[in-house]
MARZA-812827 format. One record per residue (C-alpha): x, y, z; residue in three letters. Coordinates in steps of 0.001 Angstrom, whole numbers, padded with zeros to 6 digits, always signed. Example, Ala and Ser with C-alpha at 12.3 -4.5 7.8 and 13.67 -1.06 7.14 Angstrom:
+012300-004500+007800ALA+013670-001060+007140SER
//
This chain:
+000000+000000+000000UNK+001476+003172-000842UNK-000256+006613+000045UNK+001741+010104-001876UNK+000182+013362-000941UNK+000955+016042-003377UNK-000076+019736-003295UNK+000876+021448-000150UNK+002631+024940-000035UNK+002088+028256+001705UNK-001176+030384+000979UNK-002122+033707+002396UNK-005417+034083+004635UNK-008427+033662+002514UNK-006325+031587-000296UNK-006843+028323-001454UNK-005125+024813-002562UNK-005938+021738-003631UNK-004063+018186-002533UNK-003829+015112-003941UNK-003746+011720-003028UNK-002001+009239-005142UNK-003482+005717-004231UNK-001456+002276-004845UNK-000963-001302-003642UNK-005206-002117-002628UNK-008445-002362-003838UNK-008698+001666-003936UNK-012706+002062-004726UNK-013402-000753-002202UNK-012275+001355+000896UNK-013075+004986+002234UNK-010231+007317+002782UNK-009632+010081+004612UNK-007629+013348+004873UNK-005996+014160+008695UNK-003874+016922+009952UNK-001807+017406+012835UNK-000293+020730+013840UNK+002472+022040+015544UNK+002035+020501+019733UNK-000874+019151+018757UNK-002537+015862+018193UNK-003794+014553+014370UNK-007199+015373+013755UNK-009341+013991+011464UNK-010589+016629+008827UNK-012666+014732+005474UNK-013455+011167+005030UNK-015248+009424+002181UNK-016579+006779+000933UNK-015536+004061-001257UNK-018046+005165-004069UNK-017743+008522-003023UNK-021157+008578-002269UNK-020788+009921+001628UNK-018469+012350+002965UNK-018139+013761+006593UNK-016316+016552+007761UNK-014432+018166+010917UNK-016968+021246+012250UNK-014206+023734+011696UNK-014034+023258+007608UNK-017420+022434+006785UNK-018001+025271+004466UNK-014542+025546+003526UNK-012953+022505+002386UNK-014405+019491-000069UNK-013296+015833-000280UNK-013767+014083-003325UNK-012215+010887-004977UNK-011408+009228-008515UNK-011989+006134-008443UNK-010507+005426-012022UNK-007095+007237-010991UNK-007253+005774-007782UNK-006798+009648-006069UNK-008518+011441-003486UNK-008327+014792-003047UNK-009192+017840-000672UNK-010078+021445-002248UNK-009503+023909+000953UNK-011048+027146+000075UNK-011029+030132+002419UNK-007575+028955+004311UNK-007332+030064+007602UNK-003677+030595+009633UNK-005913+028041+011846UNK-005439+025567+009056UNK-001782+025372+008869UNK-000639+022108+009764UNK+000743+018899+007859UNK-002024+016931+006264UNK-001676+013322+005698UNK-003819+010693+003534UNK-005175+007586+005176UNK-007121+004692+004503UNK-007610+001604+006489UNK-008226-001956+006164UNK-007305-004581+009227UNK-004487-001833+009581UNK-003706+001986+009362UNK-001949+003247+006340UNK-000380+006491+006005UNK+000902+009222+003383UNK+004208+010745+004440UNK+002319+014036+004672UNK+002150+017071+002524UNK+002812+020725+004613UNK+000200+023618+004637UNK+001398+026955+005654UNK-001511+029667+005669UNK-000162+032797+006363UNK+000371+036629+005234UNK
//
């Protein structure tokens, strides 16, 4: 199983970016995924999860609104759209799915400030 998150950066308040996750190694559409972050001192939290079909997607209260998980099912990638980045936001987000075990991305860095 191999999980490669793509698309972080820095982004001013207000900005937006879009990251990837490039899926190998499984049975991609058979499992939901998930996008988590952990910041700086703090613990991972989970932000987006969705479905194997892509059919059902929750979210973390604090980017409802703001950020959208979606998946491709033929490219095996997931990704998350975060619009209206907050310096709340900045933290390193990491791609996950899980299936008897937890698999991990290596983690793609999102710095939102001015």
């Amino acid at each position: 199983v191999q999980l490669v998150e793509s698309g972080g950066g820095l982004v001013q308040p207000g900005g937006s970016l879009r990251l990837s996750c490039a899926a190998s190694g499984f049975a991609f559409s058979w499992y939901g995924m998930s996008w988590y972050r952990q910041a700086p001192g703090k613990e991972r939290e989970l932000v987006a999860t969705i479905s194997g079909g892509g059919g059902d997607t929750k979210y973390a209260d604090s980017v409802k609104g703001r950020f959208t998980i979606s998946r491709n099912n033929a490219k095996n990638t997931v990704s998350l759209q975060m619009n209206s980045l907050k310096p709340e936001d900045t933290a390193g987000y990491y791609c996950h799915t899980e299936f008897g075990y937890d698999y991990w991305g290596q983690g793609t860095q999102v710095i939102v400030s001015s």
